[in-house]
Backbone bond lengths (Angstrom), bond angles and torsions (degrees), N, CA, C in turn:
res aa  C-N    CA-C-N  psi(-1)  N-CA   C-N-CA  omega(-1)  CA-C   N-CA-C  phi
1 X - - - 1.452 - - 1.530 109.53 -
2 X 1.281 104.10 152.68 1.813 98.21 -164.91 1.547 91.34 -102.50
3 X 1.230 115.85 157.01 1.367 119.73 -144.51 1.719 91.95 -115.15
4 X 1.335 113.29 140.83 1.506 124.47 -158.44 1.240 98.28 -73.21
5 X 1.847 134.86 -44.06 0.793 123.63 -159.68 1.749 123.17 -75.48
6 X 1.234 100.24 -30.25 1.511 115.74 178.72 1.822 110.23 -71.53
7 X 1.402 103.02 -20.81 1.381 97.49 177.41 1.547 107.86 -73.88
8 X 1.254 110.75 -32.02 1.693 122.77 -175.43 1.480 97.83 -88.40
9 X 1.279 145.94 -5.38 1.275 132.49 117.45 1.486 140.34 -36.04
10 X 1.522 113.83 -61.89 1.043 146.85 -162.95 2.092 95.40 -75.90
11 X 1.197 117.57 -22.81 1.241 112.27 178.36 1.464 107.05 -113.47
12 X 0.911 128.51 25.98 1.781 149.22 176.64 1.377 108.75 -72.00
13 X 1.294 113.89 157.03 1.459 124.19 -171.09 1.930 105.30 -86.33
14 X 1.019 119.27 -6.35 1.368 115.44 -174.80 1.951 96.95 -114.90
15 X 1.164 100.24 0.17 1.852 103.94 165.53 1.043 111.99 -76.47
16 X 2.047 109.42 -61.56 0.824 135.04 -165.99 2.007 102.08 -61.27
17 X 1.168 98.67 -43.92 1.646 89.46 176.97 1.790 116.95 -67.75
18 X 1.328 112.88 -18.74 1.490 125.47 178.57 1.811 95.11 -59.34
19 X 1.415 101.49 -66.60 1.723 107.51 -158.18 1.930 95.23 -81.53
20 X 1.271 133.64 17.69 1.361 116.31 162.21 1.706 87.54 -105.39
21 X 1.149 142.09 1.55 1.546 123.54 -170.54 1.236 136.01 90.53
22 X 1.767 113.86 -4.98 1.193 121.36 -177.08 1.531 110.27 -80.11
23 X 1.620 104.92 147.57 1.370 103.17 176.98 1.505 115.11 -79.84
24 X 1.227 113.11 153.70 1.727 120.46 -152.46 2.278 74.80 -106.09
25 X 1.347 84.72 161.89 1.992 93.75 157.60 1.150 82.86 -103.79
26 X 2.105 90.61 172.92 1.454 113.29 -170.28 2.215 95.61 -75.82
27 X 1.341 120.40 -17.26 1.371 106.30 -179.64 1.583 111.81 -83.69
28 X 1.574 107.64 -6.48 1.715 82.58 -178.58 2.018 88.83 -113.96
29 X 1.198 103.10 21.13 1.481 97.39 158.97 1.601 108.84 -92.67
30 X 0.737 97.22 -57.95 1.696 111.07 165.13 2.023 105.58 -28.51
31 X 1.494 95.44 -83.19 1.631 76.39 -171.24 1.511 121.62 -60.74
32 X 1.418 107.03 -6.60 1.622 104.70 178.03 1.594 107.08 -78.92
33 X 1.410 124.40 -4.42 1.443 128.24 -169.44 1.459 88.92 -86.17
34 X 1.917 117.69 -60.85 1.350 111.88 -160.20 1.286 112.29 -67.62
35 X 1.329 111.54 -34.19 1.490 114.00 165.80 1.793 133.42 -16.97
36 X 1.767 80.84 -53.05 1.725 121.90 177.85 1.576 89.80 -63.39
37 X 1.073 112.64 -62.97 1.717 110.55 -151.18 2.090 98.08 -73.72
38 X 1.153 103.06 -67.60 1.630 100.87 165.23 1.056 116.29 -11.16
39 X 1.581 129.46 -64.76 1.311 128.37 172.49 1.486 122.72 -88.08
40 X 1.090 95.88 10.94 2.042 91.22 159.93 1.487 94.07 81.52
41 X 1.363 160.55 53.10 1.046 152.29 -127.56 1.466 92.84 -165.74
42 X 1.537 125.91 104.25 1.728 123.70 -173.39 1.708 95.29 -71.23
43 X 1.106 105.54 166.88 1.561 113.48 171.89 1.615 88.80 -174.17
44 X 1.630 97.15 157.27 1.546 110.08 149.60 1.757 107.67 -131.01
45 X 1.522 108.66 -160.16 1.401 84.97 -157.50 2.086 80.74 -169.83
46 X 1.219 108.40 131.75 1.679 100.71 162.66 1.261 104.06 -122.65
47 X 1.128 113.65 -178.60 1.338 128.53 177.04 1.539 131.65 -152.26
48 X 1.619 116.26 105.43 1.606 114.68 -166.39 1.374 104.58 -100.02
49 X 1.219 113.82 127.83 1.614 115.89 175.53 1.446 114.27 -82.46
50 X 1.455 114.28 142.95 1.324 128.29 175.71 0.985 108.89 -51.45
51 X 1.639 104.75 148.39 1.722 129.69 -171.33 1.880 83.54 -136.33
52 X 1.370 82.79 -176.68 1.419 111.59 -164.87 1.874 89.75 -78.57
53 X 1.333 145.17 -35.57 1.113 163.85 -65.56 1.733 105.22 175.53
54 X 1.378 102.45 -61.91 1.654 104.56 -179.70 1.517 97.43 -137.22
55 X 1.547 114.21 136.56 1.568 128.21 170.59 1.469 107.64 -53.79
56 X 0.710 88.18 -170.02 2.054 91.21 -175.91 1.738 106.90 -115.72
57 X 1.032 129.90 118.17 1.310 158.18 169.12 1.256 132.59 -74.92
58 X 1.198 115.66 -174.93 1.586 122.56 -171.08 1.359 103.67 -176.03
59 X 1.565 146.57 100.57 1.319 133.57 141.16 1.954 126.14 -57.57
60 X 0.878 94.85 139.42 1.673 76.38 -173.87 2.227 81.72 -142.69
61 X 1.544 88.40 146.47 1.792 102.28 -158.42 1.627 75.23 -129.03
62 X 1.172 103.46 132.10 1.306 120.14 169.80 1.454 116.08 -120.42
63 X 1.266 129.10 121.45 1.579 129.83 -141.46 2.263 88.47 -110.28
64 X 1.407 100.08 99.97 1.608 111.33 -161.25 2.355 83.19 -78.64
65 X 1.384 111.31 -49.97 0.907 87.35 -177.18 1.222 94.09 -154.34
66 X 1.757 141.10 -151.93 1.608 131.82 166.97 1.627 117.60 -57.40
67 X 1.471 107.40 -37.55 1.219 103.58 -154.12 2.261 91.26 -116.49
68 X 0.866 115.34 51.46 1.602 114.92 -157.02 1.633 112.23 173.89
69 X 1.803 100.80 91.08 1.334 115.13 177.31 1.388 116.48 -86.58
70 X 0.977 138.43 169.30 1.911 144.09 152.91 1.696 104.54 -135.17
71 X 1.725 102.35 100.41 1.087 91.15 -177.74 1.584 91.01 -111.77
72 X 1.555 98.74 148.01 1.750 121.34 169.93 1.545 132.54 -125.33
73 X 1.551 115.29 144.87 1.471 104.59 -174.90 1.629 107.95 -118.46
74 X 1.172 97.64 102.89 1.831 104.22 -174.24 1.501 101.54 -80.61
75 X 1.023 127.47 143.49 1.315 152.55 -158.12 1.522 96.19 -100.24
76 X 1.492 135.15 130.51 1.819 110.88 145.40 1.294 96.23 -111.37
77 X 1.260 146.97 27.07 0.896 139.56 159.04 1.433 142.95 -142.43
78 X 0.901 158.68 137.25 1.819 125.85 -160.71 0.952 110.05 -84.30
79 X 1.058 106.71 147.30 1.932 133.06 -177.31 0.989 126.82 128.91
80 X 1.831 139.24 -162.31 0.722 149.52 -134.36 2.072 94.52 -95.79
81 X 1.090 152.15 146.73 1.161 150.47 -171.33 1.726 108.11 -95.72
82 X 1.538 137.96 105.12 1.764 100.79 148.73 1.186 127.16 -38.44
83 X 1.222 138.04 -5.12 1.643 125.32 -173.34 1.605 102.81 -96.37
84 X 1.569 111.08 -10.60 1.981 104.41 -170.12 1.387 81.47 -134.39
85 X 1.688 88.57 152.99 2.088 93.88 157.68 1.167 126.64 -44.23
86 X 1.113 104.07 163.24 1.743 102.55 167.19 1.334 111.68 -92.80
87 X 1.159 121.11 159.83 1.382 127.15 -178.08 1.826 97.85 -56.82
């Protein structure tokens, strides 16, 4: 059963800014982490630092259940992501 609280996550204003492309700061990445943890919600999370080439990033995998990932690439910066192709 999909769990109520993560859906009322998952429709949040700092999601919603994830899946339009905007780059998040490192503080509203942050409360979107504790957010995660508050509600008991597994995740992992990498992190590629900016180059001259690609902005600096963050994948963050949110573990929905055993068999059911949501993986995302939050931007902190604009441009092109290491975690996706480039255009």
């Amino acid at each position: 059963m999909f769990d109520p609280h993560l859906s009322t996550l998952l429709s949040g204003g700092l999601f919603r800014k994830i899946l339009n492309n905007e780059p998040l700061t490192l503080l509203e990445f942050n409360l979107l982490a504790g957010m995660l943890m508050n509600n008991n919600v597994p995740f992992d999370t990498s992190f590629a630092s900016g180059t001259r080439k690609n902005p600096a990033s963050l994948q963050l995998t949110i573990h929905i259940n055993p068999t059911a990932t949501l993986v995302l690439v939050v931007a902190l910066e604009p441009g092109s992501s290491v975690f996706s192709p480039s255009p």
